[in-house]
C-alpha distance (Angstrom), angle and dihedral (degrees) to the residues before:
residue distance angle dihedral
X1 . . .
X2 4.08 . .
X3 3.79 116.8 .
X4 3.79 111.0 -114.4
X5 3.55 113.8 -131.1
X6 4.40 96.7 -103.7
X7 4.24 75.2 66.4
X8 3.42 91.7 52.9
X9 3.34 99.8 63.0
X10 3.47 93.1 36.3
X11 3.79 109.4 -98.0
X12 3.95 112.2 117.7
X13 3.97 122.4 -142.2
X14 3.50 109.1 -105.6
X15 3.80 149.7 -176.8
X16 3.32 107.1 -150.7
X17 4.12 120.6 132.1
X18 3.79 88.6 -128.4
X19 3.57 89.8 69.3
X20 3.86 106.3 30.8
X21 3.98 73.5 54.9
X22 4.25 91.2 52.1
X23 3.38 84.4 44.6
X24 3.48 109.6 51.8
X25 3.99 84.5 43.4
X26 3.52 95.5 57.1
X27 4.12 84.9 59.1
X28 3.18 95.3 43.7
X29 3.55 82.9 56.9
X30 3.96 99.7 47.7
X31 4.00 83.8 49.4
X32 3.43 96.2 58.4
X33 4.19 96.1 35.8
X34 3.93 81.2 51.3
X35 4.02 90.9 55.7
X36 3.69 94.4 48.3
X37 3.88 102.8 -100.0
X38 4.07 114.2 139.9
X39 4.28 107.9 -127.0
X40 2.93 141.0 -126.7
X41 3.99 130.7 177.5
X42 3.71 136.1 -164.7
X43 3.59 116.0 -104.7
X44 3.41 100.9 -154.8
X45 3.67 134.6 51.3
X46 3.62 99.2 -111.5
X47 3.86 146.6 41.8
X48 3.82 132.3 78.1
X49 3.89 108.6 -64.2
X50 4.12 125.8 47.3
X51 3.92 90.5 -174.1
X52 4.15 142.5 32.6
X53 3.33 111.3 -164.9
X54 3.69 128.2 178.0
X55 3.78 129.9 -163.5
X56 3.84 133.3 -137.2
X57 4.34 87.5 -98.8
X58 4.44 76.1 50.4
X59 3.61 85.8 -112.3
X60 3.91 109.8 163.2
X61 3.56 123.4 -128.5
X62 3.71 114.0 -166.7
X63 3.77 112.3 -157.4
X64 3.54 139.8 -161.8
X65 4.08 118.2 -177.1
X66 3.51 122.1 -149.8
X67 4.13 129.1 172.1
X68 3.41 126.7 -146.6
X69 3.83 115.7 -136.8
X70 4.07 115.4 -141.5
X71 3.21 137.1 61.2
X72 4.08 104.2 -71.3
X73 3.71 120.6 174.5
């Protein structure tokens, strides 16, 4: 079976909730860079909130992501 390129340079596909959860942070993030919000992340592991964002009014937004596990349409 070919390498894909993530084993190439050394990372290997996984399934692990910590990174489905990095993951579907880092969208969360593009979505909300994409709509104009200024973000913030968490940078630790742990406490309430994985995201600040703030709005053009500087509104804050805090954010907590969660993934759902399943196969939802």
């Amino acid at each position: 079976m070919a390498n894909t390129k993530l084993e190439v340079i050394g990372v290997k596909p996984t399934k692990s909730h910590s990174r489905k959860g990095d993951i579907a942070e880092l969208k969360a993030v593009t979505f909300l860079l994409e709509k104009g919000y200024e973000v913030f992340r968490n940078c630790g592991c742990d406490g309430p909130v994985d995201i600040v964002a703030i709005d053009k009014e500087n509104n804050v937004s805090l954010i907590d992501v969660k993934t759902l596990v399943g196969n939802y349409v």
